[in-house]
N, C-alpha and C positions, 0 to 999 in steps of 0.2 A: 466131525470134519467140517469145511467150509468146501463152498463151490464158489466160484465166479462165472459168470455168463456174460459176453461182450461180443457186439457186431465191430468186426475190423471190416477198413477197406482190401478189396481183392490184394493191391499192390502191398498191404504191410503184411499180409497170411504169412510170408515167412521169417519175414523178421520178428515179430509176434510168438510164433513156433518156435523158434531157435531160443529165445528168452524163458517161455514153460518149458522146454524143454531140460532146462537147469535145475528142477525140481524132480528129483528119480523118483519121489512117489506119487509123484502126479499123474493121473489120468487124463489126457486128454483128447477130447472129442470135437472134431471138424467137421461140421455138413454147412449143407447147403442152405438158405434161404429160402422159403416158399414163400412168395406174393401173391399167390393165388389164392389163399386162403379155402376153406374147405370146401370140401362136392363132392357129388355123389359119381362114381368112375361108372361105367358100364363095360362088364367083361365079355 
């Protein structure tokens, strides 16, 4: 298989979307962005 991984700006996430989306066996995965980078949480 191939993957691609690519930061879009917020404003093209749907136009972006609508274009993978022309690929029925494509997977595709949307999250977020963490700037924070790692740390220890305390529950």
């Amino acid at each position: 298989g191939e993957t691609v991984f690519t930061m879009i700006p917020k404003e093209k996430e749907e136009h972006v979307l609508q274009i993978l989306k022309k690929y029925p066996e494509a997977i595709i995965i949307k999250s977020e962005l963490d700037n924070q980078g790692a740390r220890v949480l305390n529950n």
